[in-house]
C-alpha positions in Angstrom: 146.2 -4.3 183.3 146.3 -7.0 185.8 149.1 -10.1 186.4 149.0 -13.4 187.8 150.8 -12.4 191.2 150.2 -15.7 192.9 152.7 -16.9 189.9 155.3 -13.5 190.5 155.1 -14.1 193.9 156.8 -18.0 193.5 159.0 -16.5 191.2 160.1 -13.7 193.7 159.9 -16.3 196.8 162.4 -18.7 194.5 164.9 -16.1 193.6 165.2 -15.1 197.0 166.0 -18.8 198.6 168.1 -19.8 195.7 170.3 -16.4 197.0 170.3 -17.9 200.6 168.6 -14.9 201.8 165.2 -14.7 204.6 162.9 -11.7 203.8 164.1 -9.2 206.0 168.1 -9.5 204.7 166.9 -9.1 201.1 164.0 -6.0 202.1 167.3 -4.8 204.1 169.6 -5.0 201.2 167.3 -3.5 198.8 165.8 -0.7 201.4 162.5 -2.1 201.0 160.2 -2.6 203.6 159.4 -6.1 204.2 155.9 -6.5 205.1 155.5 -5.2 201.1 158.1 -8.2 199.9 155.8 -10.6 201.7 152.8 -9.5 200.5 154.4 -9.5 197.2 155.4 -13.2 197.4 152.1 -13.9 198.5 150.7 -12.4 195.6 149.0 -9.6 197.5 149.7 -6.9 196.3 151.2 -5.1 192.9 154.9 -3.8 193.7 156.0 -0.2 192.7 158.4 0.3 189.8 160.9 1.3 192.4 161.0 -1.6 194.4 161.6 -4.3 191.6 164.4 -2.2 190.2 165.9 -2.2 194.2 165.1 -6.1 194.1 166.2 -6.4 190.7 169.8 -5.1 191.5 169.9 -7.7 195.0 168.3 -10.9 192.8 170.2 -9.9 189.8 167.7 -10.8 187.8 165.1 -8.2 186.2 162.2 -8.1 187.9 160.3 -5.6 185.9 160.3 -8.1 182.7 159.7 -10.7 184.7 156.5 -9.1 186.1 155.3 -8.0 182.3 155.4 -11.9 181.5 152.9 -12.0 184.4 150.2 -10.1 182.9 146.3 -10.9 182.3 145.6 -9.4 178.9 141.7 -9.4 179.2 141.1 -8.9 183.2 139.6 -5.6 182.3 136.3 -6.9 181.3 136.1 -8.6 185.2 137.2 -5.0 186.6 134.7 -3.2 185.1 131.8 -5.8 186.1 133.2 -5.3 189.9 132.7 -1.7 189.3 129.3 -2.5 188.4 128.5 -4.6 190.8 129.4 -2.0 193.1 128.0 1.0 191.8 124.9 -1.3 191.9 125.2 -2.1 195.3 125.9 2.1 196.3 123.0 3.1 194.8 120.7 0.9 196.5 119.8 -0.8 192.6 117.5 -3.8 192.3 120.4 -6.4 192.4 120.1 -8.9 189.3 123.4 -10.7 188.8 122.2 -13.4 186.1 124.1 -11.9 183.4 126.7 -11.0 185.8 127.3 -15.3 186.1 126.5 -15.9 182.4 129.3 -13.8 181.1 131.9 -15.5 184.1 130.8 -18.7 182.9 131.5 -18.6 179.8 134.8 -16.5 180.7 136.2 -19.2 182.6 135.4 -22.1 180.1 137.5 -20.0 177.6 140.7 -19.7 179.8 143.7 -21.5 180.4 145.2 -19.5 182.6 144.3 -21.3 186.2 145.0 -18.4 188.7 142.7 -16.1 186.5 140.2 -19.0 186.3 140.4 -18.7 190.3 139.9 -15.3 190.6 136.9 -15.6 188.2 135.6 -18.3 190.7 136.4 -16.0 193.6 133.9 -13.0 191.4 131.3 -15.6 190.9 130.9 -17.2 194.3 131.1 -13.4 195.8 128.3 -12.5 193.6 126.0 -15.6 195.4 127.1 -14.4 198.6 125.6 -11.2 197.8 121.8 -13.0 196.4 122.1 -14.8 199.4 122.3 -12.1 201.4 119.9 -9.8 199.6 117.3 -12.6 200.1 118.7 -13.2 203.9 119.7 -16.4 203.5 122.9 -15.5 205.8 124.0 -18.8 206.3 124.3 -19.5 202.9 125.9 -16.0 201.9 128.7 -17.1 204.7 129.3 -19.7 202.5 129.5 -18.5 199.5 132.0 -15.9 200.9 134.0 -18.0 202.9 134.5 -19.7 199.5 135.1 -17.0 197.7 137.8 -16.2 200.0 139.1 -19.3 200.0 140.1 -19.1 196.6 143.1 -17.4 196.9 143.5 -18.2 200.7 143.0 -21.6 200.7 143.0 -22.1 205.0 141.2 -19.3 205.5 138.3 -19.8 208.1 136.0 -17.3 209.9 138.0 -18.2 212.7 141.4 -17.2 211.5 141.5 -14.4 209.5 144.1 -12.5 211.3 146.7 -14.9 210.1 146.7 -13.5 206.8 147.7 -10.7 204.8 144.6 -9.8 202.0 144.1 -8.4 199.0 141.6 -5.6 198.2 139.3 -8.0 196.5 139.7 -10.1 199.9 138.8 -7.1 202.0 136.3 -6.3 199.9 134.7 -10.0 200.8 135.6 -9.7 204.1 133.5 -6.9 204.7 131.0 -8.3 203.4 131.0 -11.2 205.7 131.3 -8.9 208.7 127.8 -7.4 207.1 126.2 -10.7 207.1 127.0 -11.1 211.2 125.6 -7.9 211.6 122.2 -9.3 210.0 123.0 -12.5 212.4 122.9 -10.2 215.6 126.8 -11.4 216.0 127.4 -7.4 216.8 131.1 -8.2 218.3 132.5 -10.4 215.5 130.2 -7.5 213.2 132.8 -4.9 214.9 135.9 -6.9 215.2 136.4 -7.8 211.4 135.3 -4.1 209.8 138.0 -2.8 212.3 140.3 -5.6 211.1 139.4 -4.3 207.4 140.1 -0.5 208.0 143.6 -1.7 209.8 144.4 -3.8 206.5 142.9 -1.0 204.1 144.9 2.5 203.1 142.7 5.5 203.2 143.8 5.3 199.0 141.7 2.0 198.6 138.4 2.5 197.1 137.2 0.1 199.8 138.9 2.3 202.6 135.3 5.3 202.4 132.6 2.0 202.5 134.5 0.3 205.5 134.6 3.6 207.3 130.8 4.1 206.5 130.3 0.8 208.1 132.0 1.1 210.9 130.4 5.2 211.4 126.6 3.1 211.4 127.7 1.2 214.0 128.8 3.8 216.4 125.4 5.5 215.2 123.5 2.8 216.5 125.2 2.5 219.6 124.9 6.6 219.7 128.4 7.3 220.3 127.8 9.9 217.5 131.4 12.1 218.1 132.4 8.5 217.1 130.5 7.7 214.1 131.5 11.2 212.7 135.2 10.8 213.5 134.9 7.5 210.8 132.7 9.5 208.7 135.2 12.4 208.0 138.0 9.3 207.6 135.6 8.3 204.4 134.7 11.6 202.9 138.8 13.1 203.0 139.4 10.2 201.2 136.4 10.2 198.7 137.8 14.1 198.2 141.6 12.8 197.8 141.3 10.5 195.4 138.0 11.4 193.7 136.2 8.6 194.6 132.2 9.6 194.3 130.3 7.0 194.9 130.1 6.5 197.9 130.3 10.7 198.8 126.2 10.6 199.1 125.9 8.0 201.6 128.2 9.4 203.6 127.2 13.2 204.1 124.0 11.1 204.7 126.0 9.9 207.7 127.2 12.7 208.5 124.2 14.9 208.7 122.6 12.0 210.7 124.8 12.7 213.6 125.2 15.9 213.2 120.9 16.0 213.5 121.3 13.9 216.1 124.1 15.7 218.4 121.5 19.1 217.8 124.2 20.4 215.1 122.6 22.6 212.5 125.0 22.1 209.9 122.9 18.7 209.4 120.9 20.8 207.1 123.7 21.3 204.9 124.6 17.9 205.0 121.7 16.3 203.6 121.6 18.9 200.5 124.8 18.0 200.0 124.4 14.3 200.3 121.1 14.5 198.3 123.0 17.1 195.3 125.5 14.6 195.0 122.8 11.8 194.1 121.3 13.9 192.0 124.9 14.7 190.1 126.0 10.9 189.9 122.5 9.5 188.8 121.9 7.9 192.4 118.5 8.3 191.9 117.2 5.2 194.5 119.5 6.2 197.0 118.6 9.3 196.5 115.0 8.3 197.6 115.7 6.5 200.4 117.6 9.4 202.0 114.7 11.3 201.3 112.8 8.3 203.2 115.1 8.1 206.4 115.2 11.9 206.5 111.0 11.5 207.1 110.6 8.3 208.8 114.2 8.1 210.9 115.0 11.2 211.3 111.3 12.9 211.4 112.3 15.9 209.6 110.8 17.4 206.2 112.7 17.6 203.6 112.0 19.9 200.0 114.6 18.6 197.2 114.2 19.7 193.5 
């Protein structure tokens, strides 16, 4: 189930100033803590049960109706494509997105609601970014992202992205853009914004394991390997805590590539754990191009059945 928060959020945001009261004396009153009642204005963020019913006793109003009246009946057929997209994306998949845009076409010509309309244009213009950047056309995958972002943020800029609280769909983006720096040998700003993203992103997010993959190849390539497998262990504990598999393979890959690297045996056991879990999960070109990197990167043989 999904809601129009940008809507929930006004709502919230008018409640609160029709009572006279600034953020931090209503999050004080209600014994919430106020960075989550900002998000929440800002439509950031899906409240808990318990905090609306601690709002709803301050604002005198109820809160948890109010946010039912919010919802998106059908934004489930836009989640699962996002999982799609980004199982695609894990598994190192030929990347074809043109059905992908039909169906958001013809998804957005059929609703009313604008906000969802919006986040439908945020999906579709991410999903350019991402051609753009498979065929390196990084300019024009900055772009689309920036756009894409801008959807929801409206005066966001590659310049001032710390100003502003994001979303997981936003962080999602975001890394992205940092990826397309990267490709731009813009190493710093490359750095900067996936550090940015793992501050923004709980170790619960399903994001939270791919940012710290990210941020493990880049200690990798600069050799600080102790580094690169601090991050790495960040990503696989949370993989293990809250079953999130995807992106397991790609980072014992990680893993034993340090581990190889620092002259730590248990690489060994890394990659037949990285390439088992491939195997399990139907990560079959992945799976390959481990097998690759183990030969041609890493120069060592490896026998996989």
């Amino acid at each position: 189930m999904y809601y129009n928060l940008a809507s929930f959020g006004e709502k919230l945001r008018n409640i609160r100033e029709k009572l006279h009261l600034t953020q931090k004396q209503a999050a004080d009153m209600a014994y919430v803590d106020e960075r989550t009642l900002r998000r929440t204005e800002q439509g950031q963020v899906i409240p808990k049960l318990e905090t609306l019913e601690a709002l709803s006793v301050i604002y005198k109003t109820d809160l948890v109706s109010a946010i039912i009246e919010s919802r998106i009946n059908d934004y489930s057929i836009l989640l699962k494509m996002q999982r799609g997209v980004d199982l695609k994306l894990i598994n190192e998949e030929t990347l074809n997105f043109d059905n992908e845009l039909k169906i958001l076409e013809e998804m957005s010509d059929e609703i009313e609601n604008e906000y969802y309309r919006m986040i439908i244009t945020r999906f579709r213009l991410f999903l350019y970014g991402i051609k753009y950047y498979k065929n390196k056309e990084y300019t024009n995958a900055l772009e689309a992202y920036t756009s894409a972002i801008r959807q929801t943020l409206s005066g966001f800029t590659l310049d001032n992205y710390r100003e502003y609280e994001f979303s997981s769909m936003e962080i999602r983006i975001l890394m992205d853009v940092a990826l397309v720096f990267d490709k731009l040998e813009q190493h710093e700003r490359y750095k900067d914004i996936l550090a940015f993203c793992f501050e923004l992103c709980g170790e619960d997010s399903e994001i939270y394991p791919r940012i710290c993959h990210n941020l493990a190849a880049i200690y990798r390539y600069n050799e600080e390997f102790i580094r690169a497998l601090d991050y790495t262990y960040k990503g696989i504990n949370s993989c293990k805590k809250n079953m999130f598999s995807d992106t397991l393979a790609v980072l014992y890959y990680g893993k034993a590539f340090a581990e190889c690297k620092l002259g730590d045996e248990e690489y060994k056991h890394s990659i037949n754990t990285a390439l088992t879990l491939c195997k399990v999960f139907g990560q079959t070109e992945l799976q390959e191009k481990i097998i690759y990197n183990c030969k041609n990167v890493l120069k060592i043989a490896v026998t996989f059945k």
